[in-house]
VEXVO-553637 format. One record per residue (C-alpha): residue in one letter; x, y, z. Coordinates in steps of 0.2 Angstrom, whole numbers, padded with zeros to 4 digits, always signed. Layout:
% residues N
AXYZ;...
% end
This chain:
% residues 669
X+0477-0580-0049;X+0459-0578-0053;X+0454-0581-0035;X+0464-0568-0029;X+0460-0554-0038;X+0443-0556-0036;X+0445-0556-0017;X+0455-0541-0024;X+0439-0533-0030;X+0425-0536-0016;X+0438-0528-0004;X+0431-0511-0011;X+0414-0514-0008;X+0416-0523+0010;X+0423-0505+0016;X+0411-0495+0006;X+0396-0505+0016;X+0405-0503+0034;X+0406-0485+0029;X+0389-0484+0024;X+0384-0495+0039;X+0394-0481+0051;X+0386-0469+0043;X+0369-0474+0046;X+0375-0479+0065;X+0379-0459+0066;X+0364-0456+0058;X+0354-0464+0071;X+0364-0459+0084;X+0359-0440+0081;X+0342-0443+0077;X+0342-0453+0095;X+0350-0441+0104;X+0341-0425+0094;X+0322-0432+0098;X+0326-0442+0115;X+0339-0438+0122;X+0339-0420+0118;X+0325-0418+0131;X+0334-0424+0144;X+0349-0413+0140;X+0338-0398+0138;X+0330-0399+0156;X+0348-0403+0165;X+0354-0387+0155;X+0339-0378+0162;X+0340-0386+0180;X+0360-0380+0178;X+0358-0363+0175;X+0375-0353+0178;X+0362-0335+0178;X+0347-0332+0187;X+0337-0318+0194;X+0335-0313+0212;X+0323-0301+0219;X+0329-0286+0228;X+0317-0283+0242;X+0312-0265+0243;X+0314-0254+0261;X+0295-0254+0271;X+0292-0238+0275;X+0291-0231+0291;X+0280-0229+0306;X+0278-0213+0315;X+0269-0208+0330;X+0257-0192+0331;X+0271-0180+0336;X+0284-0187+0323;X+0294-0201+0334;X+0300-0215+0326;X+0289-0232+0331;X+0297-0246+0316;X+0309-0244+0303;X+0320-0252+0290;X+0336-0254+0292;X+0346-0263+0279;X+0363-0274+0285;X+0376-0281+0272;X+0385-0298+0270;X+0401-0295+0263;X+0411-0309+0253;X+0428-0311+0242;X+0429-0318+0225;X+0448-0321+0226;X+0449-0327+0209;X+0443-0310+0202;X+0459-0299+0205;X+0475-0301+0193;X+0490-0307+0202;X+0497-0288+0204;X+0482-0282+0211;X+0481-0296+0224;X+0499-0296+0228;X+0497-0276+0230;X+0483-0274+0238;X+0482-0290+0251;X+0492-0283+0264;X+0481-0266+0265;X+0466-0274+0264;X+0471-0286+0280;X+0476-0271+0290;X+0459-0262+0285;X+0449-0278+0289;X+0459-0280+0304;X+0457-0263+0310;X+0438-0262+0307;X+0436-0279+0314;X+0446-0281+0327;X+0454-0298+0323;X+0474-0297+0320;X+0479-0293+0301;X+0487-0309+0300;X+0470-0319+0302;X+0463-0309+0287;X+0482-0313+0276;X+0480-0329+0277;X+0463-0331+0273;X+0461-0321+0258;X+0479-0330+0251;X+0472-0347+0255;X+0456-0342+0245;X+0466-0336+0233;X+0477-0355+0234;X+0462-0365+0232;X+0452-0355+0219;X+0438-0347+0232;X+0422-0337+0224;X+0412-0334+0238;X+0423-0331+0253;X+0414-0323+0270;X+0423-0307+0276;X+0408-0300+0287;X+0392-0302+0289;X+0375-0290+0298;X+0384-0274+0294;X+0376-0257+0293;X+0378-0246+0278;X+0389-0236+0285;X+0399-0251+0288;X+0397-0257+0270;X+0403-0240+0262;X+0419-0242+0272;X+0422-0256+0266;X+0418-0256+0249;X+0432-0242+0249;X+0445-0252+0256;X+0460-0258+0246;X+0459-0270+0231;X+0439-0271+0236;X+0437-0253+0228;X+0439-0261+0211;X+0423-0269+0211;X+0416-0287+0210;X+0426-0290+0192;X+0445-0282+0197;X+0445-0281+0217;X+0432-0297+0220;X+0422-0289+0230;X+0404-0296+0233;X+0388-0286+0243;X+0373-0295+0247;X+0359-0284+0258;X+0344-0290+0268;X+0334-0277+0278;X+0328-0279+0297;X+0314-0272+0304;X+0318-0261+0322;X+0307-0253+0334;X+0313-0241+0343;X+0303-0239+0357;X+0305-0259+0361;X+0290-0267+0368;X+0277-0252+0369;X+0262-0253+0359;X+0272-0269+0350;X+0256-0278+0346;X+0247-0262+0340;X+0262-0256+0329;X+0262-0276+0319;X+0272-0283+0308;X+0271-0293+0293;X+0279-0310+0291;X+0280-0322+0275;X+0278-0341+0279;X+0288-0356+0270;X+0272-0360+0259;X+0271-0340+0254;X+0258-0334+0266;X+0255-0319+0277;X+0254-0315+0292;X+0248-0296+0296;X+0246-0289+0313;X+0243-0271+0319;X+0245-0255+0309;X+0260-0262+0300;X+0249-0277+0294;X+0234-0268+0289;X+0242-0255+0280;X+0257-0266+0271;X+0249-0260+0253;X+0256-0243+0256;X+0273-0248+0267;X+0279-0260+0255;X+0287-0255+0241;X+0290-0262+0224;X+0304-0277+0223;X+0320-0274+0215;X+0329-0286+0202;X+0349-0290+0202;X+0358-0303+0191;X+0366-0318+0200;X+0380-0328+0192;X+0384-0348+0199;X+0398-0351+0207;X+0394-0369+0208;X+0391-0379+0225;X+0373-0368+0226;X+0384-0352+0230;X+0380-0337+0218;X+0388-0321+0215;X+0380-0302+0208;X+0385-0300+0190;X+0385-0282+0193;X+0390-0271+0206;X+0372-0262+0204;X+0354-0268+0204;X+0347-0270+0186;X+0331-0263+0193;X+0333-0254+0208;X+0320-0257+0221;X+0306-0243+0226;X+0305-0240+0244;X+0287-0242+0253;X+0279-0226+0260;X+0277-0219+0277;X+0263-0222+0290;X+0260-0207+0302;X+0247-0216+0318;X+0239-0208+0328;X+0249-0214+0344;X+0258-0203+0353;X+0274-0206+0362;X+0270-0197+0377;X+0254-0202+0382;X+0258-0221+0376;X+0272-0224+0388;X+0261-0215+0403;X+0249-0231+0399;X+0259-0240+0400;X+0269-0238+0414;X+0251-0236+0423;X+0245-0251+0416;X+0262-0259+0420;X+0262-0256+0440;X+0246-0258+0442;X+0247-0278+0434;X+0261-0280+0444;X+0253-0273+0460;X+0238-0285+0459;X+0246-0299+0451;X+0234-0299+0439;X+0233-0309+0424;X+0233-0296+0410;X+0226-0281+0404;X+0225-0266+0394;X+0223-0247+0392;X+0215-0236+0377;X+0213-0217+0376;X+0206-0209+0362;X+0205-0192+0359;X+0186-0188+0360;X+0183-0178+0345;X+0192-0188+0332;X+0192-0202+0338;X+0210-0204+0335;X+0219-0217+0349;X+0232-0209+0358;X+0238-0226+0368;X+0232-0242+0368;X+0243-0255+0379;X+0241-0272+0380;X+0249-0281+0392;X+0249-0302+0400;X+0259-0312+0410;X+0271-0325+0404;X+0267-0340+0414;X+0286-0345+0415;X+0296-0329+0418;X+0281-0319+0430;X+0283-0303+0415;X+0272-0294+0407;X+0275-0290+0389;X+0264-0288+0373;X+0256-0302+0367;X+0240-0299+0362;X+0229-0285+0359;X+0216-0286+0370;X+0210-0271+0369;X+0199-0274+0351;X+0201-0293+0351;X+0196-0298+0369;X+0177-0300+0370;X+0170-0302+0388;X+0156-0297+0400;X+0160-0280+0404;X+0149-0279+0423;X+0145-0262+0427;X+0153-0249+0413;X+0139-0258+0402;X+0125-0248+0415;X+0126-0233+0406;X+0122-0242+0389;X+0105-0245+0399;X+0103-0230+0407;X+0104-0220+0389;X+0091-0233+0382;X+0079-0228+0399;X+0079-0211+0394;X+0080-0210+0376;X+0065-0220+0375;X+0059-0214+0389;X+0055-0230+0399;X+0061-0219+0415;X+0070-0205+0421;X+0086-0199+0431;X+0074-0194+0446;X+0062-0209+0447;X+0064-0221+0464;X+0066-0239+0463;X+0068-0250+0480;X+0082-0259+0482;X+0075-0271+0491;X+0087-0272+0505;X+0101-0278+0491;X+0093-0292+0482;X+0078-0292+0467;X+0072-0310+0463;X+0068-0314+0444;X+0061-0331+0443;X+0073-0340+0453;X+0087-0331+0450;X+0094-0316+0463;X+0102-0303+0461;X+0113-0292+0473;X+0120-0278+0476;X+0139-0275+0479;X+0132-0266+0496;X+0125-0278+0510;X+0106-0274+0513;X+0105-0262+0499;X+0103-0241+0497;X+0084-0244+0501;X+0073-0231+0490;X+0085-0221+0478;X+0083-0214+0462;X+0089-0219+0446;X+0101-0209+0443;X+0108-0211+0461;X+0107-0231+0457;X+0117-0227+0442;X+0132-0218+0453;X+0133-0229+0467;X+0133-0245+0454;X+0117-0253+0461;X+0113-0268+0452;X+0095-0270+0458;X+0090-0254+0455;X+0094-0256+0435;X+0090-0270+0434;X+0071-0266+0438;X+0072-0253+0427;X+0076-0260+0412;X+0064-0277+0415;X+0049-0265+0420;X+0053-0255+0403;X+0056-0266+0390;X+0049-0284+0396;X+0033-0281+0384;X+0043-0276+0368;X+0062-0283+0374;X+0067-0279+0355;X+0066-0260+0357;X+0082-0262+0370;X+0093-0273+0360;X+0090-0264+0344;X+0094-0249+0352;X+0109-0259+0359;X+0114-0262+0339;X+0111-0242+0336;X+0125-0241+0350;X+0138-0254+0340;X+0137-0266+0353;X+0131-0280+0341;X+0141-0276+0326;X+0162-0275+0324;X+0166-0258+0324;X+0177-0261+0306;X+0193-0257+0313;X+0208-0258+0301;X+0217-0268+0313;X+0213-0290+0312;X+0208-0299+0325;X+0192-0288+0329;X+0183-0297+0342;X+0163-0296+0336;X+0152-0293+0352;X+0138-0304+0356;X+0121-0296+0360;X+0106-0309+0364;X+0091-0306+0353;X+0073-0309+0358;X+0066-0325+0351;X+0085-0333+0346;X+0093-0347+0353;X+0102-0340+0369;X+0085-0329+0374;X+0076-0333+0391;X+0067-0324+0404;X+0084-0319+0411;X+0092-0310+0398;X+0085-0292+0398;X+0087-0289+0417;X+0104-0299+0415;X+0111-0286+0401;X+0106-0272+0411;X+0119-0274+0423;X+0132-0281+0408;X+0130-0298+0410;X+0124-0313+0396;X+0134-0301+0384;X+0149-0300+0378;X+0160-0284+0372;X+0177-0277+0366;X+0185-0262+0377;X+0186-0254+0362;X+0166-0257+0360;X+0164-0248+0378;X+0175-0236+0375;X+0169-0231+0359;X+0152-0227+0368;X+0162-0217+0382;X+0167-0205+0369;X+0151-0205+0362;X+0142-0199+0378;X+0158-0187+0381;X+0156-0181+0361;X+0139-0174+0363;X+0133-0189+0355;X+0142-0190+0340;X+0149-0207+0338;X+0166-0211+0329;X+0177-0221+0322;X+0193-0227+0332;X+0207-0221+0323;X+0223-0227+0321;X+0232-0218+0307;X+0229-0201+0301;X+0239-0201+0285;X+0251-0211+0273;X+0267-0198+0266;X+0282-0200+0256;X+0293-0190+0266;X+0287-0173+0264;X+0274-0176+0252;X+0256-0180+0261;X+0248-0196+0248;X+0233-0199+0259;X+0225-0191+0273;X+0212-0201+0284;X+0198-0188+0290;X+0187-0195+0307;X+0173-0208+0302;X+0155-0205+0310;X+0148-0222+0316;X+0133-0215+0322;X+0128-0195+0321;X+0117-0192+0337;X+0116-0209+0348;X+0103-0201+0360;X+0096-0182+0362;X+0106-0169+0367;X+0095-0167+0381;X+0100-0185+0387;X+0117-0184+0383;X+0120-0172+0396;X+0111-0181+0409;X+0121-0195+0406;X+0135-0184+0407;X+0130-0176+0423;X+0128-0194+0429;X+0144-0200+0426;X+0152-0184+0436;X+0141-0189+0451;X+0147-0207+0450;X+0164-0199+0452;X+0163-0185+0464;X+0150-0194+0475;X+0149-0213+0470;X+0161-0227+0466;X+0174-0218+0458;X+0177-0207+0471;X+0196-0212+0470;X+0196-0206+0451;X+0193-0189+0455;X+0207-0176+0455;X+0207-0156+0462;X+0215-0148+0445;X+0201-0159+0434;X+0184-0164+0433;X+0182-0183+0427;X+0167-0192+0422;X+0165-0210+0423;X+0157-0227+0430;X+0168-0241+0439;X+0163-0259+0433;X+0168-0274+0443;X+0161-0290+0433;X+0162-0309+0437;X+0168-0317+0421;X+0157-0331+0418;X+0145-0327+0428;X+0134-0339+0434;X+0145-0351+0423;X+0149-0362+0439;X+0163-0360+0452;X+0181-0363+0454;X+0193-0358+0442;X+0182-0354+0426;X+0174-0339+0437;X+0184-0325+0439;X+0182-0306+0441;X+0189-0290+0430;X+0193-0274+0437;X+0185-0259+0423;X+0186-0243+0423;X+0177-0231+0407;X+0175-0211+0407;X+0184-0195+0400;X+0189-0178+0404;X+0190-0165+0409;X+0171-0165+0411;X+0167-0150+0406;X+0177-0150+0391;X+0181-0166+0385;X+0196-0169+0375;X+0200-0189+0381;X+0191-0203+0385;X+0200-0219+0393;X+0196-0236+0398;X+0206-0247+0410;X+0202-0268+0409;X+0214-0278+0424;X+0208-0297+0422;X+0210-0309+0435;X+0217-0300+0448;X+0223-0306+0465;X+0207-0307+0475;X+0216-0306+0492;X+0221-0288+0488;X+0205-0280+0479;X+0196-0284+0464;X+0184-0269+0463;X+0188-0257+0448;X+0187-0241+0461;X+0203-0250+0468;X+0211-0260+0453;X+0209-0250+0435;X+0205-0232+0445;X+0220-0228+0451;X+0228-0232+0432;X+0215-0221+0424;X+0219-0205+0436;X+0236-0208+0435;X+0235-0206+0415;X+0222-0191+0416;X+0233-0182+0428;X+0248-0184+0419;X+0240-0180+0401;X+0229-0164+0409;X+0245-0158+0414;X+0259-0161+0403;X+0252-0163+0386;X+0244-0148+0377;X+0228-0151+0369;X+0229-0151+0350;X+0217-0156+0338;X+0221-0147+0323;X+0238-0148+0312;X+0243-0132+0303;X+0254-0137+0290;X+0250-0157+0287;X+0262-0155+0274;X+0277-0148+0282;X+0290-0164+0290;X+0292-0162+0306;X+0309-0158+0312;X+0306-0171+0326;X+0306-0183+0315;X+0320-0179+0306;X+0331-0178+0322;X+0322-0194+0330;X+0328-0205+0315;X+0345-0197+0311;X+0347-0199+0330;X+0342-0217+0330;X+0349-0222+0314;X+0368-0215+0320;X+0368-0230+0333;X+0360-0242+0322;X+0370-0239+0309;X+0387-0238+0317;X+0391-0254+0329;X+0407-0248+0335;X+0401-0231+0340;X+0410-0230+0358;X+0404-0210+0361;X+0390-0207+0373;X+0378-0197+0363;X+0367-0184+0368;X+0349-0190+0373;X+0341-0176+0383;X+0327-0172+0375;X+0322-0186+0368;X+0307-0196+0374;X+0314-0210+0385;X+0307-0224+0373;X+0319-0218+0361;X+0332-0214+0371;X+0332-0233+0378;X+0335-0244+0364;X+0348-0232+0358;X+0358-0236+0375;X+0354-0251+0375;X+0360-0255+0361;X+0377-0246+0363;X+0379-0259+0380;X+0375-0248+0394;X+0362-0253+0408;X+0350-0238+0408;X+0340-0234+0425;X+0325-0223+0420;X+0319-0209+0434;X+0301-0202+0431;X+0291-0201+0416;X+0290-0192+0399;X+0307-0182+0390;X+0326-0185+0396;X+0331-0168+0407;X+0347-0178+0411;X+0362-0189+0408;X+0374-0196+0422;X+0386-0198+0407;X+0388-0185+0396;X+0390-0184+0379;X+0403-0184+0370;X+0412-0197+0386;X+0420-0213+0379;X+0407-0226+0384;X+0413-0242+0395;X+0401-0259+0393;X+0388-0261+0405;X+0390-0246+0414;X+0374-0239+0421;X+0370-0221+0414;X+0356-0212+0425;X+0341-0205+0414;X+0331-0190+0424;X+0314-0188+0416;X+0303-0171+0415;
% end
């Protein structure tokens, strides 16, 4: 008896100690998972987020040309999905048939298709189900009325995400001018062309929106609007107009094609300004045969320049008066020696006894070439830093990347020999851009006064002007008056009597100098050595408003290589068609004021773009044809283009229902 009760009596106290000893266990357990644990928990809860923050990207803004046509633009397309969990059973079983026929209707699949996918959504619990994707916003406002969708993303399930694309209008033209801007996978950039240099004021400032997880890595918007809505970029005006750009390159175009060159390009600046009115660049693709813009050769290609680079010599003769127009030199039946090295003239046995200025307009190579040794071979310094007063050693601090920096030898330097003064006379042993030449072209043609290339005259926002870009002077006075208009006189000659005879036109004076240069001259033979086709100058001569210069590269010896034959043509064919279509401005009245050509030139463009199953023929006369283009295009008609400039006519016209891949006729004026 006395044994059992005390077994009776430590009962208690074993179940105290295991519930003490469970306590402590607990104890410890929360401590454990509190300190250690914990941690781990915390960061899965982070990495498991069911909210998050996505950015909204803001709308670039867009790039006009001179005369108000649209050359890129934003145009935002929508992704449309269905949270089929979202709407109450009524509102489903109400609405689902209406929204099918709506769907159907707008998409052109049966209504049946769309039943059965948003009840099988509906079945299996769907969040994030695709009912379209890359539509306009046109196309988005339709839908966000239709049935059941019109209650939002919390009643009626309905779920916008939007992206915006970059478009260009007139295609291909002036592409690698005109840029872009492109992020990379490990957040880089890369800028090209006006949109690249000036992205500070095209983009704008991000938006924010809310996203909520759906699970699987699907999110959804929390809320129907953005919780910060984004701020569009502002608008670029360049200084490129329509007109003139696609007479470049259509020249430029034919004239590759013609001579089965390799590439090439085109650039005219208006002379006082300096604003550029065209610039084409244009190469072969070694695959297909076309031509298409791929890089801009035009400030980025430095090369020998041949014989446009003469007139850099002739202005350092005069200005520092080593010689004068009127001075004779022998030709020396074609051919001057300097040490062992020959030089020739184009022309077999010479011009005999000519004067300078007649050396300079028939392109004689032995006749600057002796003038320029003879006046600078005791102080060879005093030519190339009159070369460096010129901008030929020095990048010209374009906007633009991808400047290519000339080379200019320098007396003393590694590079410098006996050869190199008479060698640069006749532009060779140096290298520069066809910006670089046509830069000095202008000069001579602007009285001297040396500017800036140009290519953008002002950043708006819509109809408010934020920033206005006035001409910049490189260089006030790049010789005396009284030598400019020798030059000038010079360079009429070299048209109207000397190697650009076939530049001349009856309505127009031109000045200008033909260059025909072996690149990589004296580099060895074969396929490293080939020649370019140049042509440099402005008009009219009396006046000048444009300069232009034309560079073919490689093209087909078999057929002609000289630049009277090659880049001639192209440059007479701009200067005709600019002297007598396009009236000469320089001057805007009302900077301010928009445009209503560039009102109508988006509305126009943005009507197609933003309507996909527009079936109407529109009305295009009027327009300039590298708008027009794109616009049929993209409606599916095969467009054949007649002439140049503005659409006069349509073989369809509007207002007819358009059939797919029929060929509508555009007559230009």
């Amino acid at each position: 008896m006395a044994i059992g009760n005390k077994s009776i009596y430590r009962s208690p106290y074993i179940v105290s100690l295991l519930i003490v000893a469970m306590a402590i266990g607990i104890i410890y357990r929360l401590i454990h998972i509190q300190s250690i644990e914990g941690k781990n928990l915390k960061a899965k809860a982070r990495n498991e987020k069911r909210v998050r923050e996505d950015v909204v990207p803001a709308n670039k803004g867009n790039i006009y040309s001179a005369d108000g046509s649209l050359l890129a633009t934003s145009v935002p397309v929508f992704e449309i999905r269905f949270d089929a969990v979202a709407p109450s059973n009524e509102e489903f079983e109400n609405s689902v048939k209406p929204l099918s026929d709506s769907l159907s209707k707008m998409f052109n699949k049966p209504s049946s298709f769309y039943s059965s996918l948003l009840r099988k959504s509906r079945a299996n619990n769907s969040r994030y189900v695709l009912l379209a994707r890359g539509l306009s916003y046109t196309q988005y406002v339709r839908v966000k009325g239709f049935p059941m969708l019109k209650r939002g993303p919390y009643k009626g399930g309905f779920i916008a995400l939007q992206k915006t694309v970059r478009q260009h209008p007139i295609g291909q033209i002036a592409q690698r001018t005109i840029g872009y801007e492109r992020k990379y996978e490990d957040n880089s950039y890369g800028r090209v062309g006006i949109e690249g240099a000036f992205s500070q004021y095209l983009n704008g400032v991000d938006g924010k929106r809310k996203m909520q997880s759906l699970g699987k890595d699907q999110w959804k918007p929390i809320n129907d609007e953005n919780e910060v809505e984004p701020i569009d970029g502002k608008d670029i005006v360049s200084t490129i107009d329509v007109f003139i750009q696609d007479i470049a390159h259509h020249a430029l175009l034919k004239a590759l094609e013609d001579y089965n060159a390799d590439h090439g390009c085109v650039i005219v600046m208006e002379v006082e300004t300096g604003a550029i009115r065209a610039i084409s660049n244009l190469g072969k693709n070694s695959t297909t045969g076309n031509y298409f813009e791929s890089i801009n050769y035009a400030i980025s290609e430095k090369h020998e320049p041949g014989s446009t680079f003469k007139v850099a010599a002739l202005l350092a003769l005069l200005e520092k008066q080593k010689s004068d127009t009127a001075r004779i030199y022998d030709t020396n039946d074609g051919v001057v020696k300097f040490y062992n090295a020959r030089v020739r003239d184009s022309k077999w046995g010479g011009y005999g006894k000519i004067s300078l200025a007649r050396g300079i307009e028939v392109s004689s190579n032995t006749v600057i070439t002796q003038a320029v040794n003879e006046g600078f071979k005791d102080n060879p310094k005093e030519f190339t830093d009159y070369l460096g007063s010129l901008w030929m050693d020095k990048g010209l601090k374009l906007p633009l990347k991808g400047e290519g920096i000339p080379y200019i030898p320098q007396p003393g330097e590694k590079g410098w020999s006996g050869l190199a003064l008479p060698w640069m006379a006749f532009g060779y042993g140096l290298s520069v851009t066809p910006m670089h030449t046509l830069t000095l072209y202008n000069a001579i043609a602007n009285n001297g006064v040396m500017v800036k290339p140009q290519f953008v005259s002002a950043v708006k926002e819509f109809d408010q002007t934020v920033l206005t870009f006035d001409p910049v002077v490189l260089n006030p006075q790049i010789a005396s008056l009284d030598v400019i208009k020798q030059v000038q006189d010079v360079l009429v000659n070299a048209v109207s009597r000397g190697t650009g005879k076939k530049v001349g036109s009856k309505n127009f004076t031109v000045a200008g100098k033909t260059g025909t240069a072996q690149v990589n001259y004296g580099g060895g033979k074969g396929k490293d050595m080939y020649y370019s086709s140049s042509f440099a100058g402005f008009f009219p001569a009396e006046n000048p408003k444009y300069s232009c210069i034309v560079v073919i590269h490689r093209p087909d010896r078999n057929k002609s290589y000289y630049g009277a034959d090659v880049s001639g043509p192209v440059f007479k064919k701009i200067a005709q068609k600019i002297y007598t279509d396009v009236p000469v401005t320089t001057k805007v009245e009302d900077f301010d004021a928009v445009p209503t050509s560039v009102v109508e030139d988006y509305s126009n463009y943005d009507l197609v773009v933003q309507d996909q199953n527009l079936d109407i023929m529109p009305d295009v006369r009027g327009m300039f044809v590298m708008d027009a283009l794109p616009l049929l295009e993209n409606l599916g008609l095969q467009v054949e283009v007649k002439g140049i400039g503005k659409v006069k006519k349509q073989s369809i016209p509007k207002g007819d229902k358009i059939e797919k891949n029929k060929k509508v006729i555009l007559e230009l004026s």
